[in-house]
C-alpha positions as CSV (number, residue, x, y, z in Angstrom):
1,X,-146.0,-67.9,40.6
2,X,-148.7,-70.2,39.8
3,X,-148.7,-71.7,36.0
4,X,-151.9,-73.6,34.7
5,X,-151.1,-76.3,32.4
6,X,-153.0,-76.3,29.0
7,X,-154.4,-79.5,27.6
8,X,-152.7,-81.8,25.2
9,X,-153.6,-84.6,23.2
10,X,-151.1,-88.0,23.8
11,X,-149.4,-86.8,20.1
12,X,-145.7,-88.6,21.4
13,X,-147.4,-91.8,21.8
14,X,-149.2,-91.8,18.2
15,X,-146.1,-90.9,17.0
16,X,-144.6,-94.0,17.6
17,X,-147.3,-96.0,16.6
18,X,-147.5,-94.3,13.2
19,X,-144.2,-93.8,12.1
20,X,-141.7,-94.8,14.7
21,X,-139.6,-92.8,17.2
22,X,-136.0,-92.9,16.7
23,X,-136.3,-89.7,15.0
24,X,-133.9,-91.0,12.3
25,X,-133.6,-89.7,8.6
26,X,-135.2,-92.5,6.4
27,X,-132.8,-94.2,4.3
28,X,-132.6,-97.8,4.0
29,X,-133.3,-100.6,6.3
30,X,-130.9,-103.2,7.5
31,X,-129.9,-105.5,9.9
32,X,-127.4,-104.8,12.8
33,X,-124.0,-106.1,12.5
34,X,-120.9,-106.8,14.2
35,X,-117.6,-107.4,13.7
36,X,-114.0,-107.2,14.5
37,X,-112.1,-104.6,12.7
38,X,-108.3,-106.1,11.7
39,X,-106.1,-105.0,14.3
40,X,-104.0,-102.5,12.1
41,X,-107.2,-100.7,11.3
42,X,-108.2,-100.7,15.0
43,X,-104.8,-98.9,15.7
44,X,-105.2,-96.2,12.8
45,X,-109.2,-95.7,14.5
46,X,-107.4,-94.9,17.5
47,X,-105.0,-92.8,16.6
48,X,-107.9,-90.3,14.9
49,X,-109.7,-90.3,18.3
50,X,-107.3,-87.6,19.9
51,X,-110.9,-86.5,21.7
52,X,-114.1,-88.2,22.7
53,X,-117.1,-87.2,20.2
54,X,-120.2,-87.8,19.2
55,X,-122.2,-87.3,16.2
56,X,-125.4,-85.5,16.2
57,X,-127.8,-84.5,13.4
58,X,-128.4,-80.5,12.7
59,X,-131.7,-80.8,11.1
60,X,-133.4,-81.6,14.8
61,X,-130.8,-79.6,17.1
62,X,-130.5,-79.4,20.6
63,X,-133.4,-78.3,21.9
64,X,-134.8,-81.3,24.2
65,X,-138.2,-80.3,23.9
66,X,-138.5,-81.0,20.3
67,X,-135.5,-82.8,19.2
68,X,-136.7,-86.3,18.4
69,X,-133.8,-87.6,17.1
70,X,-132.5,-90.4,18.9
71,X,-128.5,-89.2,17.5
72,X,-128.6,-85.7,19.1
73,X,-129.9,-87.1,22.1
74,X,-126.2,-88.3,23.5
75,X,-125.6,-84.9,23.3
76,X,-128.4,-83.4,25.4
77,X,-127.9,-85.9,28.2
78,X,-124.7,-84.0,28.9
79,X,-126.0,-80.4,28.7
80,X,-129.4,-80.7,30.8
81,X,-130.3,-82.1,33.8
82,X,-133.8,-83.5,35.5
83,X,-135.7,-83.4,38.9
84,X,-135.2,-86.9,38.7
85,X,-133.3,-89.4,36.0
86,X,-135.1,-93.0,35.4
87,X,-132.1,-95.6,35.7
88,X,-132.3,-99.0,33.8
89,X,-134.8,-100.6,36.1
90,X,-137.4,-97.7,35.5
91,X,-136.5,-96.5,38.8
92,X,-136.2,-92.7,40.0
93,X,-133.3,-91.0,41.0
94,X,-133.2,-87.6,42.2
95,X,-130.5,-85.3,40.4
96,X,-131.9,-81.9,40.6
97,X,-134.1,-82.7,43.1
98,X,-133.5,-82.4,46.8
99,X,-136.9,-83.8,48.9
100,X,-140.1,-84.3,47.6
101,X,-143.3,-85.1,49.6
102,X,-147.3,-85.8,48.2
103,X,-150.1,-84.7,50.1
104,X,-152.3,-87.6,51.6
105,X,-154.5,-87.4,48.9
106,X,-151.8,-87.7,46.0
107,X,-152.7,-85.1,44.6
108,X,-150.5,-82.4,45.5
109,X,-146.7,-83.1,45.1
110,X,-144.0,-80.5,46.9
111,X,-140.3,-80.6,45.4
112,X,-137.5,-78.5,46.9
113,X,-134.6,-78.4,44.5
114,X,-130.7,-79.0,45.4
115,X,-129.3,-75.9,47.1
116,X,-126.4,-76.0,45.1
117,X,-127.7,-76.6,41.5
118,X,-126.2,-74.2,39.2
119,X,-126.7,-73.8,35.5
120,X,-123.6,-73.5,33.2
121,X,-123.5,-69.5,33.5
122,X,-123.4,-69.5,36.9
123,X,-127.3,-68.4,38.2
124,X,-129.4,-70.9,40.4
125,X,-131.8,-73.1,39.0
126,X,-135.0,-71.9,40.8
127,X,-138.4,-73.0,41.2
128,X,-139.5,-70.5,38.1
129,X,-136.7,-72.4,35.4
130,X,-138.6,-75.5,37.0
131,X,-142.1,-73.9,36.0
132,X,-140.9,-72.8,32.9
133,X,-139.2,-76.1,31.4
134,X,-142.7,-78.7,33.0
135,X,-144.7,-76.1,31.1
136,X,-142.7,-76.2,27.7
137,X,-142.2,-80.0,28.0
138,X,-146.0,-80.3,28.8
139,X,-146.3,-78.6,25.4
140,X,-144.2,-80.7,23.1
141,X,-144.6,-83.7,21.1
142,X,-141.9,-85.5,23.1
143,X,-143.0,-85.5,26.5
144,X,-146.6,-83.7,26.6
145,X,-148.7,-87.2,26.7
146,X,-147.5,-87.6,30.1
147,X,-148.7,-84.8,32.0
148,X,-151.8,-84.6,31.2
149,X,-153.5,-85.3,34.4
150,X,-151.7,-82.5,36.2
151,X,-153.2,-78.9,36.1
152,X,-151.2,-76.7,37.6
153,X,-147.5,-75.7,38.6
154,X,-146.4,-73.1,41.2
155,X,-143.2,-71.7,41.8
156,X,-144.1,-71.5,46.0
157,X,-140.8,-69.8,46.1
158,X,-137.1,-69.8,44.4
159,X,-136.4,-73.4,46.0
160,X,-139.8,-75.1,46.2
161,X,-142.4,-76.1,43.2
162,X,-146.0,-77.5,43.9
163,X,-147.3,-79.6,41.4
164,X,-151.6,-80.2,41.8
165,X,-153.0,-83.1,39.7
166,X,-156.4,-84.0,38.7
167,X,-156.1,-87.6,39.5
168,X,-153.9,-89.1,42.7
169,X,-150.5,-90.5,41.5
170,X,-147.8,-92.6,43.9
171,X,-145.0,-92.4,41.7
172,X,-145.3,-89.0,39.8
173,X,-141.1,-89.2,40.2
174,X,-141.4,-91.8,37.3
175,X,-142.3,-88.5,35.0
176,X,-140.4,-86.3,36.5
177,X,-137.0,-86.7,34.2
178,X,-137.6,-84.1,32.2
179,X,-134.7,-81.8,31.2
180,X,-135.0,-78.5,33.4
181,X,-133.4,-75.7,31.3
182,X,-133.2,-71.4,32.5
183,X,-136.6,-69.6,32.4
184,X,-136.3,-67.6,28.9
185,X,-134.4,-70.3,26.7
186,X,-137.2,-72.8,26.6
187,X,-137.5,-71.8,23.3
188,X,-133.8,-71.3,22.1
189,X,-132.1,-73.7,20.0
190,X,-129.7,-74.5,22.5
191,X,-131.5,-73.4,25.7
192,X,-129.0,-72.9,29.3
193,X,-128.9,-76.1,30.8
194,X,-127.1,-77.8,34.3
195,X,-125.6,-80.3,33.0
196,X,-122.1,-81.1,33.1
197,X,-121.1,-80.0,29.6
198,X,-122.3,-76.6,27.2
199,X,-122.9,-76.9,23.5
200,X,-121.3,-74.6,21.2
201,X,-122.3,-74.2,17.8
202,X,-120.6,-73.4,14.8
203,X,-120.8,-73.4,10.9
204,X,-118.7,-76.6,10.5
205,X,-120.2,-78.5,13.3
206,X,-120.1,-77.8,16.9
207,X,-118.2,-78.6,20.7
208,X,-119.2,-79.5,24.0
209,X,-117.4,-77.7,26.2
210,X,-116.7,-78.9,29.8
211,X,-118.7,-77.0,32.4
212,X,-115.7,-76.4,35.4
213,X,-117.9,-74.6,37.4
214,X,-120.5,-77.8,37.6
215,X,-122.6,-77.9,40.8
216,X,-121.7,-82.2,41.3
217,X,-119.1,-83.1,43.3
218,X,-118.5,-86.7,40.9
219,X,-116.9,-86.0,37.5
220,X,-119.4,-86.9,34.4
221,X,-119.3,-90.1,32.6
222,X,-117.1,-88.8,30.1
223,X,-114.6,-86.1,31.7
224,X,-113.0,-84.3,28.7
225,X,-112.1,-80.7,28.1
226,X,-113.8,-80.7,25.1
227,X,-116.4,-83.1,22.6
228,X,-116.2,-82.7,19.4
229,X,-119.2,-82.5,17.5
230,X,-119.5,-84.0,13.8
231,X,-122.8,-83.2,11.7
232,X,-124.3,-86.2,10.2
233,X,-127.2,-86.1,7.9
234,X,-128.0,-89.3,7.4
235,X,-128.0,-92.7,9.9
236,X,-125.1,-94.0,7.3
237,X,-123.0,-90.7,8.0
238,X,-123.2,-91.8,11.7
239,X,-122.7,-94.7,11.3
240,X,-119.4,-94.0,9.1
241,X,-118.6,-90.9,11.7
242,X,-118.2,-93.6,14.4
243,X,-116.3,-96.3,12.2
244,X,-113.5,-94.6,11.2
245,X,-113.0,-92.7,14.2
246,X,-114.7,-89.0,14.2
247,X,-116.7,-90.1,17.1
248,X,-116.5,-92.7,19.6
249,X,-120.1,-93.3,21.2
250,X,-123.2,-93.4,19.6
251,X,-127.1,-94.4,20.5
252,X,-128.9,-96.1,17.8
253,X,-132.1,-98.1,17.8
254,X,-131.0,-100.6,14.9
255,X,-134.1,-102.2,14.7
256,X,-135.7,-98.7,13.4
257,X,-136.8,-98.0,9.8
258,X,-133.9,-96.2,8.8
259,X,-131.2,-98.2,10.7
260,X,-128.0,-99.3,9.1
261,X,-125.1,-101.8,10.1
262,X,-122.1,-101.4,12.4
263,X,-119.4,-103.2,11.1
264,X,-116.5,-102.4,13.4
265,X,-115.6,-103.6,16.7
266,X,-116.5,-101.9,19.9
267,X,-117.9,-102.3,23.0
268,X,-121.9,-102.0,23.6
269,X,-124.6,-101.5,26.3
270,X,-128.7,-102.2,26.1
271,X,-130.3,-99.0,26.8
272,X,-133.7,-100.1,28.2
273,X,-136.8,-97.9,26.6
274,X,-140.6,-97.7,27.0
275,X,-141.3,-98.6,23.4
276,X,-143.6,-101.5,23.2
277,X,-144.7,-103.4,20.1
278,X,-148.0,-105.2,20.7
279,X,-150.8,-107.0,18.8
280,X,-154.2,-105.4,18.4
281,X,-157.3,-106.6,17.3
282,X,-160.7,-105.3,16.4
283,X,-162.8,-107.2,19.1
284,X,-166.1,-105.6,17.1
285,X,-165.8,-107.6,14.3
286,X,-163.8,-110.5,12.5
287,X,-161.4,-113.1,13.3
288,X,-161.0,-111.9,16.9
289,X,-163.9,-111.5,18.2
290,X,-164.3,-113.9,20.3
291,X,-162.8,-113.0,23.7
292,X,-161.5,-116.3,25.1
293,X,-159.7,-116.7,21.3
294,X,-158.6,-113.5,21.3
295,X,-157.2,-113.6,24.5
296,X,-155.3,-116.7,23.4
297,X,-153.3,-115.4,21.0
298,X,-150.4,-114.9,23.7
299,X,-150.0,-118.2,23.6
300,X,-149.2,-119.0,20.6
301,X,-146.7,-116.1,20.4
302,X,-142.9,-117.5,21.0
303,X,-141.4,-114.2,21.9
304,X,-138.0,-115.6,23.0
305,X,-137.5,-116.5,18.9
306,X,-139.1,-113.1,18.0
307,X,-136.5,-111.0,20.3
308,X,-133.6,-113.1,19.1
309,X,-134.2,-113.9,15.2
310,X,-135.6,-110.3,14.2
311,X,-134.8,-108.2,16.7
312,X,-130.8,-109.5,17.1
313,X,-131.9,-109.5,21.2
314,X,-132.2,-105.6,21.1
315,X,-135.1,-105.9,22.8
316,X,-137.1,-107.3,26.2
317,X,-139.9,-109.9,25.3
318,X,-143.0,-109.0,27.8
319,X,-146.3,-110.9,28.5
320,X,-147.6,-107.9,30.3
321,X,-148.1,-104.5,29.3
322,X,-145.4,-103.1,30.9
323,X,-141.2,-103.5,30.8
324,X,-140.1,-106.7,32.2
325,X,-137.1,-104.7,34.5
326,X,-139.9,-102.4,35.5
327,X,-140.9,-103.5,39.3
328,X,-144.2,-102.8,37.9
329,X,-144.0,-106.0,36.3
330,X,-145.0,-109.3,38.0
331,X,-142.9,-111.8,36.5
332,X,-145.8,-114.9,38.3
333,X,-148.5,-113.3,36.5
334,X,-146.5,-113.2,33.1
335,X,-146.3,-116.8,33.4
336,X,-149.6,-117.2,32.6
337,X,-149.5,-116.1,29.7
338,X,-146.6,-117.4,28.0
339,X,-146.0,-119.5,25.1
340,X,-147.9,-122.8,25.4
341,X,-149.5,-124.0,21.8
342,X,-151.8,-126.4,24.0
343,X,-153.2,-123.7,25.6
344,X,-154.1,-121.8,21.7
345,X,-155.2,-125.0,20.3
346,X,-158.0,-125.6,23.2
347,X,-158.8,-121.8,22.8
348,X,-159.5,-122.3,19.2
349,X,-161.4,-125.5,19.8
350,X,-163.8,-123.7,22.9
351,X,-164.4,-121.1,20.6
352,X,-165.2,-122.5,17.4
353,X,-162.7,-121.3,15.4
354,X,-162.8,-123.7,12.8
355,X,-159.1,-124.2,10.6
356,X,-159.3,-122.8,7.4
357,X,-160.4,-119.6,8.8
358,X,-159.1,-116.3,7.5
359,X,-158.1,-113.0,8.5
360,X,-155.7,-109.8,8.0
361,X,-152.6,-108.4,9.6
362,X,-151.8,-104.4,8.9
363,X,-149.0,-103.5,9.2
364,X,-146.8,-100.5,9.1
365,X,-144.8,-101.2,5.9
366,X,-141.6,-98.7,6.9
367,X,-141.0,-100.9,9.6
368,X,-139.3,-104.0,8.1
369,X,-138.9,-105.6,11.6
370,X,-142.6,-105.2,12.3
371,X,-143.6,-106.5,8.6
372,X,-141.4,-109.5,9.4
373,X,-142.9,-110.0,12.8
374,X,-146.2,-110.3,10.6
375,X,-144.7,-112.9,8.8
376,X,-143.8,-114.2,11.8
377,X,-147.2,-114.3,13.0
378,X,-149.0,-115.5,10.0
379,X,-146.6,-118.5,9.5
380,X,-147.5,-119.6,13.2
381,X,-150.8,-119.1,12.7
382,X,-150.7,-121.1,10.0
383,X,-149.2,-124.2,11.5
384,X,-152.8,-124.2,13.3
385,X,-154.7,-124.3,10.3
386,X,-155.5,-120.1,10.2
387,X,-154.8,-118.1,7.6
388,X,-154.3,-114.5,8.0
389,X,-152.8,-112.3,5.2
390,X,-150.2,-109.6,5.8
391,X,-151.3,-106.3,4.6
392,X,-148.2,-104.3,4.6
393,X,-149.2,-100.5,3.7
394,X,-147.3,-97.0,3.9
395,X,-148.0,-94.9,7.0
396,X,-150.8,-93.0,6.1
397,X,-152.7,-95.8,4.5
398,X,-151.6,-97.8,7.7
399,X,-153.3,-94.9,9.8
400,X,-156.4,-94.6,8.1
401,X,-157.5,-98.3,8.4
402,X,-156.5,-98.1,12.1
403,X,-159.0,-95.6,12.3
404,X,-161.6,-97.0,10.5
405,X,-161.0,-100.8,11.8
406,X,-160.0,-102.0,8.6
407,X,-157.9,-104.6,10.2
408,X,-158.8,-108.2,12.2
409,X,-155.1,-108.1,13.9
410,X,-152.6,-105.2,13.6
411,X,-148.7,-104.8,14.7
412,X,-148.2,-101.5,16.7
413,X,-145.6,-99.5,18.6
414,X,-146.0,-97.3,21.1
415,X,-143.9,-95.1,23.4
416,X,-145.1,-94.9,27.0
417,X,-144.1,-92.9,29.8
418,X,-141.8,-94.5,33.0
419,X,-145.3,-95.0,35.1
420,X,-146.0,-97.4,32.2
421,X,-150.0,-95.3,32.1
422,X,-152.4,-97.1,29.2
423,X,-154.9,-94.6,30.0
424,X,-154.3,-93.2,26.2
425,X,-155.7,-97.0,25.6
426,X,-159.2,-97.2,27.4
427,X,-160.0,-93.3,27.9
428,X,-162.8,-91.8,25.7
429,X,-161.1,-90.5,22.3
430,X,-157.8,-92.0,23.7
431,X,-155.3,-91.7,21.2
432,X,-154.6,-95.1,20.8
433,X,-157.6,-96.9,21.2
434,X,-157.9,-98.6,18.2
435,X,-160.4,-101.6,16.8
436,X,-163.1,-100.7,19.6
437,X,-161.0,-101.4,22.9
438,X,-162.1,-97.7,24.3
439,X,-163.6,-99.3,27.8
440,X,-164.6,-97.1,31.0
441,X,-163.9,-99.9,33.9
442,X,-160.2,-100.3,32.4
443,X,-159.9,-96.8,32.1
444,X,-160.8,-96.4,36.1
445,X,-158.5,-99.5,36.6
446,X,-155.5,-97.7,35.1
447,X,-156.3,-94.6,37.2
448,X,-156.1,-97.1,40.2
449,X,-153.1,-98.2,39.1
450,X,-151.6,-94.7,38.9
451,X,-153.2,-94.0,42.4
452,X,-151.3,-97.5,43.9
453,X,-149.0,-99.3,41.9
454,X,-150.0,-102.3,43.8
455,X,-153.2,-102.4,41.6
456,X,-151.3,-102.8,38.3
457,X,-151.4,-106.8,38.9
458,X,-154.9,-105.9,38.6
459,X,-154.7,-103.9,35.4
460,X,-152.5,-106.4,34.0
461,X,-154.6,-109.3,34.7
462,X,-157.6,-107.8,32.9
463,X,-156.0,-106.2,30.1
464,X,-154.5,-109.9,28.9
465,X,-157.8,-111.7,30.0
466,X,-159.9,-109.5,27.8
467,X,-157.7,-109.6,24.9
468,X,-157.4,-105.8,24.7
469,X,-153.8,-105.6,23.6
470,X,-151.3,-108.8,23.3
471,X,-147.9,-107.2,24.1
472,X,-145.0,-109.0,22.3
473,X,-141.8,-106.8,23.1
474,X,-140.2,-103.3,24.6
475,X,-137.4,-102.3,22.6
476,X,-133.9,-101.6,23.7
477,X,-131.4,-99.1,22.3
478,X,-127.8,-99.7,21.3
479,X,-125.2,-97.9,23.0
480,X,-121.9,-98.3,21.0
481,X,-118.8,-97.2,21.8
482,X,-114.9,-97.7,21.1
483,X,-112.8,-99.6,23.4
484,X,-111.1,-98.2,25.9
485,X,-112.8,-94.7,24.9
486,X,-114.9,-94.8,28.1
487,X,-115.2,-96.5,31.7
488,X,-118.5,-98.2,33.6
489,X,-121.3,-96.7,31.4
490,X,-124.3,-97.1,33.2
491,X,-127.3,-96.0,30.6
492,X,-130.4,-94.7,31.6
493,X,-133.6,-94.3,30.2
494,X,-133.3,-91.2,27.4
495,X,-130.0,-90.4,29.3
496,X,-127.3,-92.5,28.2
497,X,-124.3,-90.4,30.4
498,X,-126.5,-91.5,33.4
499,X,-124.3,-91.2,36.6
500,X,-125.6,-92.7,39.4
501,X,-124.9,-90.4,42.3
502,X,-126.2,-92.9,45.2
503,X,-128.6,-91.1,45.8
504,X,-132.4,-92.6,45.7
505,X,-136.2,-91.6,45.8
506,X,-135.8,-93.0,49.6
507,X,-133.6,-90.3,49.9
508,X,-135.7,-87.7,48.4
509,X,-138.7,-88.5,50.1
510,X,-140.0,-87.4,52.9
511,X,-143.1,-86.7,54.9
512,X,-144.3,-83.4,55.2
513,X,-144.2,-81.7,58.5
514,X,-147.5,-80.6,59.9
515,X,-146.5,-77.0,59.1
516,X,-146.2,-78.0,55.4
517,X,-149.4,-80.0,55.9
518,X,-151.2,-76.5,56.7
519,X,-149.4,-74.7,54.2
520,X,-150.7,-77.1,51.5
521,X,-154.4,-77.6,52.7
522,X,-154.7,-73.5,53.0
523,X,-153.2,-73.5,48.9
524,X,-155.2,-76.2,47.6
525,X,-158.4,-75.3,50.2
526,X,-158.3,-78.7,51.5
527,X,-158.9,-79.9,55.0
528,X,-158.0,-83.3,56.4
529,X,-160.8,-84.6,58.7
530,X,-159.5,-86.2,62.4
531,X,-160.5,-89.8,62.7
């Protein structure tokens, strides 16, 4: 069965430019807390937790094609399973997936799934629920912006998928965590998954129910009978679900719009993420025209203050486009452009830019950790004798002038997917190429880079050196739980019940047999010319 994928715009990485993607309900901001709870009321939190659960909120359900909402997430890692899972390092790691092998050209990827895989009624997961769930994931908001170079899917037969790609990839894995769910339930509200636990719904809430006939030999992360599920409709009823002792884990990004204070004692994780807040600039017109200048600013940025003062150190400060715990990410080259006011103040004075000049900041003004980052920025700026004024506007005010360049400097956010692409950057009508960076040769670069990771030094390098984007941060997510409620949680990327198997993409990989070779180049009508 052969499936060709439709086209999609990069909608799931707007989404977190414009509006933020925690997929919280908006309710007030605040900054993260913690405390100790007195012992006595530690005891009487205890003694409510007969089960583990988790909170989840029934406005954006189960599905984990649509559900944005970084609460009901838990949840989902538990009931669905990928090809691959993407650890904390932004490394692969084959779950559902058995080998995997890419044609010489990297553009034709061969998966065979685990013999064994089972979903929670008992059928096989075969190459068709594979088909099924890429297709419906290429065709949501949540993960559609990353597949968007490959064009077709084929079920070659129960066990084996083919996956054809406009553009050569080396680490197509990296995308390949996508929850795979039984062909026909793509759609449901809580579709058949493999995961280690079902979710049953009810009128007063809900419960996970332990999957005994689970295909893994390990037991999950959290091995109960039974989770009990506690509807929350706001980030302060999950908040209050967890503190006095309905639940006993929950995810939060507390430096989102609508995040709220823990005030209780437990026990916490950093979940890494591929959110990244940047500077952009309008290099067209303005304050920042100037290339060398504008290339400067990352200099005069300290992160480390940044990450700890406003952020609470819920996040990764990054001189390159791309997470510092990624290997992608050349910890030499970041050097260069670290914080060193020397190195801004001789930019300014090669370019021109006299003291006194002016210029604006937009910013996205539901996001008080990005207006105070502005302020931030301004009040550093202004020890060198600039003056740029914060513009703080609501979303749709904030998107227009984005559009329009109506900005000299801007504050954005942006989820990317694990290959850390910026294609959506440079390409023509990239999604978000905002204040005139849209540039052909960094486009081709970043298709390089997806081609051989070896060329993202490369990427990097330019990207800083024109002064196309000044990353400042990637975010991290909060995993909180209380003590003693849970052993050695290891937390993934969007999984945070990851279980590492010991199991690696080495593993996986292998190198197809010439058989295989002839089976592909017949499918795809390619030959491969003798030397």
């Amino acid at each position: 069965m052969k499936h060709t994928l439709r086209r999609l715009t990069a909608l799931a990485l707007a989404l977190c430019l414009l509006g933020g993607c925690a997929g919280e309900v908006p309710e007030t901001d605040a900054q993260p807390t913690r405390t100790t709870q007195p012992e006595n009321s530690r005891t009487e939190s205890a003694e409510r937790i007969k089960d583990f659960g988790l909170a989840y909120v029934p406005e954006y359900g189960f599905n984990p094609y649509d559900c944005v909402c970084l609460t009901n997430r838990p949840v989902i890692s538990l009931a669905y399973e990928g090809l691959f899972v993407l650890n904390n390092q932004f490394e692969p790691e084959p779950v559902l997936c058995d080998t995997v092998s890419v044609s010489d050209d990297e553009k034709t990827y061969t998966v065979t799934l685990c013999q064994d895989a089972r979903f929670s009624d008992g059928s096989a997961v075969t190459a068709q629920d594979v088909v099924a769930s890429l297709q419906a994931a290429t065709d949501s908001d949540y993960y559609g912006s990353r597949f968007y170079q490959i064009y077709e899917l084929e079920a070659a037969d129960t066990r084996t998928v083919i996956l054809r790609l406009y553009t050569p990839y080396e680490n197509l894995p990296l995308l390949l965590d996508v929850p795979i769910v039984k062909e026909g339930t793509t759609g449901d509200a809580v579709p058949v998954g493999s995961g280690p636990y079902t979710i049953r719904l009810e009128d007063s809430g809900g419960t996970l129910v332990r999957n005994n006939g689970w295909w893994q030999d390990a037991a999950p992360a959290v091995d109960k009978p039974t989770i009990g599920l506690t509807a929350a409709e706001t980030p302060t009823q999950v908040r209050d679900s967890f503190e006095f002792g309905d639940t006993a884990l929950v995810c939060a990004d507390l430096n989102a719009p609508a995040a709220v204070g823990y005030r209780c004692d437990y026990e916490l994780w950093n979940c890494s993420t591929t959110v990244m807040q940047y500077i952009g600039f309008n290099i067209g017109s303005g304050l920042f025209v100037n290339q060398s200048f504008r290339a400067a600013v990352t200099h005069m940025l300290d992160r480390d203050t940044i990450v700890a003062r406003i952020y609470n150190g819920f996040a990764d400060a990054a001189c390159l486009p791309c997470s510092p715990r990624s290997n992608l990410y050349d910890s030499e080259l970041a050097s260069q452009y670290g914080y060193d006011e020397a190195a801004f103040r001789q930019a300014m004075k090669d370019a021109g830019i006299a003291k006194g000049s002016t210029g604006t900041i937009l910013v996205n003004s539901a996001d008080a950790s990005r207006v105070e980052m502005a302020h931030f920025i301004a009040d550093a700026m202004a020890e060198y004798g600039l003056k740029l004024e914060v513009r703080a506007v609501d979303a749709d005010t904030y998107a227009y002038q984005l559009n329009r360049g109506g900005f000299d400097m801007f504050i954005g956010e942006v989820r990317l997917s694990g290959n850390f692409d910026l294609s959506e950057f440079f390409k023509p009508y990239g999604q978000v190429s905002y204040g005139g960076i849209q540039d052909a040769a960094t486009y081709e670069m970043c298709k390089y880079m997806l081609e051989n990771s070896g060329n993202a030094y490369d990427l990097h390098q330019s990207v800083m050196d024109k002064g196309y984007l000044c990353p400042v941060l990637f975010k991290s997510y909060a995993v909180m739980a209380t003590r003693g409620v849970i052993g050695d949680l290891q937390p993934a990327v969007d999984n945070v019940f990851h279980l590492h198997s010991g199991r690696t993409l080495a593993d996986a990989s292998v190198l197809p047999t010439e058989a295989e070779t002839e089976q592909t180049e017949a499918a795809t009508g390619q030959t491969t010319e003798e030397p």
